[in-house]
C-alpha positions in Angstrom: -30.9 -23.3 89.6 -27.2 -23.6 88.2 -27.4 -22.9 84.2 -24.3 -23.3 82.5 -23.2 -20.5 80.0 -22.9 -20.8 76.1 -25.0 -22.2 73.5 -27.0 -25.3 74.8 -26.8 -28.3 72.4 -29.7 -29.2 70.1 -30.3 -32.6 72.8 -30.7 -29.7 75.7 -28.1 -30.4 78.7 -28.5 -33.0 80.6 -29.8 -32.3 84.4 -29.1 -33.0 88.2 -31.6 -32.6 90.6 -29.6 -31.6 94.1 -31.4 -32.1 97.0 -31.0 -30.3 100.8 -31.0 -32.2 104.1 -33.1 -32.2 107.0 -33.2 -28.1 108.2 -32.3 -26.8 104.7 -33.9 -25.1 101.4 -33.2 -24.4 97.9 -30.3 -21.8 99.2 -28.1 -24.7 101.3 -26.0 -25.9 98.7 -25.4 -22.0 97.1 -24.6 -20.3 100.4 -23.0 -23.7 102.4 -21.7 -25.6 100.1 -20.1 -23.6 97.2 -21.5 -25.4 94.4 -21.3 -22.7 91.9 -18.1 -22.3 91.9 -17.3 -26.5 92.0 -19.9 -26.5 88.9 -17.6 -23.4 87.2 -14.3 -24.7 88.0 -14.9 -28.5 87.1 -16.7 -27.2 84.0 -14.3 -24.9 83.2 -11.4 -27.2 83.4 -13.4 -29.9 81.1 -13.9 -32.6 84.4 -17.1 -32.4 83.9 -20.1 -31.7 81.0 -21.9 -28.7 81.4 -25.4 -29.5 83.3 -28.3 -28.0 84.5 -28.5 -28.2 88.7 -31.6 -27.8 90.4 -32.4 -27.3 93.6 -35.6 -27.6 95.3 -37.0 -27.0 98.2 -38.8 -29.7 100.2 -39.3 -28.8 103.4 -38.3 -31.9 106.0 -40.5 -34.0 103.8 -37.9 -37.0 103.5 -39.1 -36.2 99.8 -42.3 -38.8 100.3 -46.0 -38.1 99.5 -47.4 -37.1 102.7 -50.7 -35.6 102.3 -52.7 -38.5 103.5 -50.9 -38.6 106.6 -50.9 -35.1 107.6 -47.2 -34.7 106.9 -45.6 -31.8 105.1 -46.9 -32.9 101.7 -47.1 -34.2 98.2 -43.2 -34.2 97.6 -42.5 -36.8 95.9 -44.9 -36.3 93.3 -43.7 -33.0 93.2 -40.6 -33.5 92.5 -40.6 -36.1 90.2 -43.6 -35.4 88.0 -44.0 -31.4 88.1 -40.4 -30.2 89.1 -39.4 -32.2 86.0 -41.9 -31.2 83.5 -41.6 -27.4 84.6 -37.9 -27.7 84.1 -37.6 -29.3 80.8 -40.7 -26.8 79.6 -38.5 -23.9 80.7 -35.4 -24.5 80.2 -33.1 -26.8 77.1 -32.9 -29.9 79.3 -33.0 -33.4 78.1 -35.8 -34.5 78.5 -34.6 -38.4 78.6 -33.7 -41.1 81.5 -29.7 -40.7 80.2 -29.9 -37.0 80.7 -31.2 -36.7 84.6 -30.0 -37.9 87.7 -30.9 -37.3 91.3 -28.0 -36.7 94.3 -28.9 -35.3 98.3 -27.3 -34.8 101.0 -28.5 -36.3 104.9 -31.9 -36.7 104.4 -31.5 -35.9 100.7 -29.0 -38.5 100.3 -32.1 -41.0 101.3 -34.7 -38.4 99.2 -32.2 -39.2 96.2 -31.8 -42.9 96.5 -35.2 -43.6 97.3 -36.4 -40.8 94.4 -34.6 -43.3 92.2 -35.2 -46.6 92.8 -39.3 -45.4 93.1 -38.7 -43.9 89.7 -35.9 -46.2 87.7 -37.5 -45.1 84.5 -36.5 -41.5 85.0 -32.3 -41.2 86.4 -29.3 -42.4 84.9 -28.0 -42.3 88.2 -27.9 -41.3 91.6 -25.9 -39.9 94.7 -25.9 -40.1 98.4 -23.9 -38.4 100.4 -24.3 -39.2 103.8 -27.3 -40.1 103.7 -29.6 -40.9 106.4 -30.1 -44.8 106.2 -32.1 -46.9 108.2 -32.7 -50.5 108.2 -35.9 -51.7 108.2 -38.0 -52.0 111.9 -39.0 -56.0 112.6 -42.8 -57.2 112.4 -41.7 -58.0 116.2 -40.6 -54.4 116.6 -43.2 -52.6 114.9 -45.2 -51.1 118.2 -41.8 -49.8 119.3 -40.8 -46.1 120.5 -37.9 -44.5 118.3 -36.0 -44.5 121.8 -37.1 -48.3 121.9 -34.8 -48.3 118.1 -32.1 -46.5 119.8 -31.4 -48.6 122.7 -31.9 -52.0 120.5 -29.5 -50.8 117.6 -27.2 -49.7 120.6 -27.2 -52.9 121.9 -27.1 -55.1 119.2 -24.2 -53.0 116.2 -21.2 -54.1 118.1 -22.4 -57.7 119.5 -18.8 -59.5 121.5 -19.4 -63.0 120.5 -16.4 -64.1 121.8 -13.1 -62.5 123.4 -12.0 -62.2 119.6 -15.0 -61.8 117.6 -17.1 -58.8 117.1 -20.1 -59.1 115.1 -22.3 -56.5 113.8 -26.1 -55.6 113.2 -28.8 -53.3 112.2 -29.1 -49.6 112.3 -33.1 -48.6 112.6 -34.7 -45.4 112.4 -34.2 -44.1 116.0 -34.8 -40.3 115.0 -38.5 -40.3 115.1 -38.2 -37.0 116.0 -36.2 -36.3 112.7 -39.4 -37.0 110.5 -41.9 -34.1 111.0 -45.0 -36.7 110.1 -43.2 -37.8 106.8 -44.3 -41.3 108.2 -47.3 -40.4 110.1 -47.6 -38.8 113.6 -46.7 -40.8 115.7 -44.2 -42.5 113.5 -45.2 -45.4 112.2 -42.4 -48.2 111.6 -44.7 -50.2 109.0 -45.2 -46.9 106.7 -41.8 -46.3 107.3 -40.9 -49.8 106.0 -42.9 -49.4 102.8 -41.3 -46.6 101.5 -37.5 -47.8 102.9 -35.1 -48.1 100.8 -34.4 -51.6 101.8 -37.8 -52.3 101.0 -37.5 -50.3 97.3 -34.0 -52.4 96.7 -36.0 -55.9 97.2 -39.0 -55.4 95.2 -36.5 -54.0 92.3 -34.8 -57.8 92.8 -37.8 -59.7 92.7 -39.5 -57.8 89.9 -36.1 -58.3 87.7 -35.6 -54.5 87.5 -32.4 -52.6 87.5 -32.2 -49.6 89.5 -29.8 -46.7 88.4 -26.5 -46.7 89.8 -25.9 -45.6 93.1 -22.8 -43.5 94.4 -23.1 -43.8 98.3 -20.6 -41.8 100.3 -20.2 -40.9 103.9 -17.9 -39.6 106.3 -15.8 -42.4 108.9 -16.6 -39.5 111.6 -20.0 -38.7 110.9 -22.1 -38.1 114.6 -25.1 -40.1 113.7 -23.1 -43.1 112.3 -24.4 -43.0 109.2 -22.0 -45.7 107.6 -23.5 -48.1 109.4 -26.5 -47.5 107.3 -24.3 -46.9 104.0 -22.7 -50.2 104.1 -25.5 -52.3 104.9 -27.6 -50.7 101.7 -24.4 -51.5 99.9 -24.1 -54.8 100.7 -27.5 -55.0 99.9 -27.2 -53.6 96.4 -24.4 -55.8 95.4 -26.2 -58.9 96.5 -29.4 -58.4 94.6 -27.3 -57.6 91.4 -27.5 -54.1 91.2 -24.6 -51.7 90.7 -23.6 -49.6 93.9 -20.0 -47.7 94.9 -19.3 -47.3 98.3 -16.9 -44.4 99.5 -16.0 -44.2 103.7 -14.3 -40.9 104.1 -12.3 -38.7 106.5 -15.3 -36.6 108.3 -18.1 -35.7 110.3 -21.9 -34.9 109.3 -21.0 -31.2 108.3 -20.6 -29.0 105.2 -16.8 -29.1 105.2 -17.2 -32.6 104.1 -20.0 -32.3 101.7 -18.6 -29.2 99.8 -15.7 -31.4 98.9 -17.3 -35.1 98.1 -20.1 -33.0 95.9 -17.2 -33.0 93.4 -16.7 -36.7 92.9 -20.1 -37.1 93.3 -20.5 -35.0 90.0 -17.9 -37.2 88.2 -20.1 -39.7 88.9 -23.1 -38.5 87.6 -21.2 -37.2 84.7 -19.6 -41.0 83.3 -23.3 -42.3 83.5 -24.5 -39.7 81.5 -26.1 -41.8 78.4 -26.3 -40.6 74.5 -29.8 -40.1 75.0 -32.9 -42.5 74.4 -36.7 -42.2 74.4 -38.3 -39.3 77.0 -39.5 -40.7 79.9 -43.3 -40.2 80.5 -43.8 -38.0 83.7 -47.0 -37.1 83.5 -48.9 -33.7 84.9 -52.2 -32.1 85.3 -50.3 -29.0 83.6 -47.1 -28.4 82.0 -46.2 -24.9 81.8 -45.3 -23.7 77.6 -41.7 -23.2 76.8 -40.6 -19.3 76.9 -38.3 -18.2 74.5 -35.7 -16.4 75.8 -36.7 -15.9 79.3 -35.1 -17.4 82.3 -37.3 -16.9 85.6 -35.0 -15.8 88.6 -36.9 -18.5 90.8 -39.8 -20.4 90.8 -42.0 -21.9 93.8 -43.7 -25.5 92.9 -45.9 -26.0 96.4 -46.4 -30.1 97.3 -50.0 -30.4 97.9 -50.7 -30.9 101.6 
């Protein structure tokens, strides 16, 4: 956890839940990706709020409830109900929508978005940075391998439709490998499709419900052509009414380029910081008394499994 120094105001600070990516823990973005010292300096030099950062650990959980399917676990419901609590009963957080957001990187760039629009009632906002965006798989593709994916998205992105024309298609979940049982084992595309974000972004539309912002950034380089993904979700947002920015930049899939898009990232989360409204309800079996004057060093909240 990041805490900012000085005097906390009477509101608590607001707070940004910063989530790993596929391989990673609660230490990536410390030791890889120098985010204390982006938090100091953009603090410091007034570019920024002061603000809370946590970051959890999640295993490769694609930060989904997986219990019932033998996956890693419970993290969703980790995350969003007792992560949150324990935070704002240890710690002066706000303890409203306007005052927490949700950003991830790789497979937390999909944990954020889909964290989000699962949970509108509790961000202000939220950040991917290339994440790891699939399309939805067909009802006519659903007893497909991951390989199957692979060779059909290969096939059909860049579609010659004439000697001048090049059209372009889908991007589908072709790293079944990738989701350690998140989605059951083997994977299974129609699990998979229900907690998409694809999915998340139409049900949103049809239930007449805005989602938080979305700041969706990836790198023109990046080995698993993760823009493909990023600008189809974009285009989706925009068309069911929803707000989404979009950001292609110079890079590949590595830290290099996520230690230095974390900054705008945080600028965006900072302008959609609200005044503050009502607490949002996210409701435990325990939440753990405030302690006065005692910050724990580190704290380990298991998903069931």
């Amino acid at each position: 956890m990041y805490v900012p120094d000085g005097m906390a105001p009477s509101s608590g600070w607001p707070v940004l839940y910063l989530l790993h990516g596929h391989g990673g823990n609660q230490n990536s973005w410390t030791t890889l990706g120098n985010i204390q010292q982006t938090l100091d300096y953009m603090i410091s030099e007034k570019e920024i709020s002061p603000l809370i950062v946590v970051m959890p650990a999640a295993q490769n959980s694609w930060y989904v409830d997986s219990a019932a399917v033998k996956g890693p676990g419970d993290y969703e419901t980790a995350l969003t109900k007792d992560l949150v609590n324990w935070v704002q009963a240890n710690y002066p957080a706000r303890t409203d929508k306007s005052g927490r957001a949700i950003a991830g990187l790789s497979m937390g760039g999909f944990g954020a978005l889909r964290l989000a629009y699962s949970h509108p009632e509790l961000y202000s906002s939220t950040v991917s940075m290339s994440g790891a965006i699939w399309n939805n798989v067909s009802e006519a593709e659903m007893k497909k391998t991951p390989d199957d994916y692979r060779l059909i998205q290969n096939a059909e992105f860049y579609k010659r439709l004439d000697k001048y024309t090049l059209g372009t298609g889908r991007i589908l979940p072709s790293v079944g490998d990738h989701y350690d049982g998140s989605f059951g084992t083997p994977f299974n595309a129609a699990l998979f499709n229900r907690e998409n974000l694809f999915t998340l972004a139409e049900d949103a539309k049809e239930a007449g419900v805005q989602l938080p912002p979305s700041y969706i950034t990836v790198g023109d380089d990046d080995g698993w052509h993760l823009w493909r993904g990023a600008i189809s979700l974009h285009q989706t947002l925009l068309e069911s009414g929803q707000s989404s920015q979009l950001r292609v930049t110079d890079g590949d899939h590595l830290w290099s380029l996520w230690k230095v898009v974390v900054a705008d990232a945080l600028e965006f989360v900072n302008g959609n910081w609200g005044a503050g409204d009502a607490p949002a309800v996210v409701a435990a079996d325990e939440v753990v008394p405030a302690k006065t004057g005692q910050v724990p060093a580190k704290v380990e909240i298991t998903a069931t499994r």
